[in-house]
N, C-alpha and C positions, 0 to 999 in steps of 0.2 A: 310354651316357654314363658319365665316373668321377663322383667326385665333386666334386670340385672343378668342374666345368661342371652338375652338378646343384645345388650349393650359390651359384654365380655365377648361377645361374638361378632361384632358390627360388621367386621372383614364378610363375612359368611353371609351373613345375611342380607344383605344391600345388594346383589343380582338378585337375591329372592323380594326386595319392595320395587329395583326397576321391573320384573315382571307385572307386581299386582300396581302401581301407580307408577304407569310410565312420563308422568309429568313433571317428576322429579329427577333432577341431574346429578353426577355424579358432585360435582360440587354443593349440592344441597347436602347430598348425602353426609358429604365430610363434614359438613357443618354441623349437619345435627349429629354426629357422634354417637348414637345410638338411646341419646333423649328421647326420651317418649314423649314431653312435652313439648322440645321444639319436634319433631317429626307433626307430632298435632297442628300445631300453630300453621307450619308450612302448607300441609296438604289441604286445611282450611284457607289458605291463601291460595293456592294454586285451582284448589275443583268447587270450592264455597261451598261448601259443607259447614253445618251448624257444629255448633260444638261437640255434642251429645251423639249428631250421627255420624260424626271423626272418630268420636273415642271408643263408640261401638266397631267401626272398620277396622283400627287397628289393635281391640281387643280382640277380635276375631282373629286377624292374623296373628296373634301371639299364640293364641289358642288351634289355629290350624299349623303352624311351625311346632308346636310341642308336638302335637298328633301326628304329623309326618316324621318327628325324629323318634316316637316313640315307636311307629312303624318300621322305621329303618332298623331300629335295636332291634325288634323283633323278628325282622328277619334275618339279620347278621347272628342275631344269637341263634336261630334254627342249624346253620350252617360250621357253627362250632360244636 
């Protein structure tokens, strides 16, 4: 997913980042609103992670959220 379909989705997606960054609270979450750069800032304050190996973790995650929802149509759409 980019972000902007991650940020239009923040509802949806925020049990799927407590899952992969359980350091993060629900009131983190609401703050950062589905920025991609405070999400960064934070999760660099919370696990100290450099900048560069944040922005690879949560470009990963965009990129394993698109692959599971692009799974999910593919199997929804088998069934229709």
């Amino acid at each position: 997913m980019n972000w902007q379909e991650i940020e239009a989705q923040w509802g949806q997606v925020t049990e799927k980042i407590y899952g992969k960054w359980g350091k993060l609270n629900e009131s983190d979450l609401a703050s950062i609103a589905g920025n991609r750069d405070s999400l960064i800032k934070l999760l660099r304050s919370r696990y100290h992670w450099n900048q560069e190996v944040t922005e690879n973790k949560v470009d990963n995650f965009a990129r394993d959220l698109k692959s599971e929802t692009l799974s999910r149509n593919n199997v929804a759409s088998t069934y229709h």
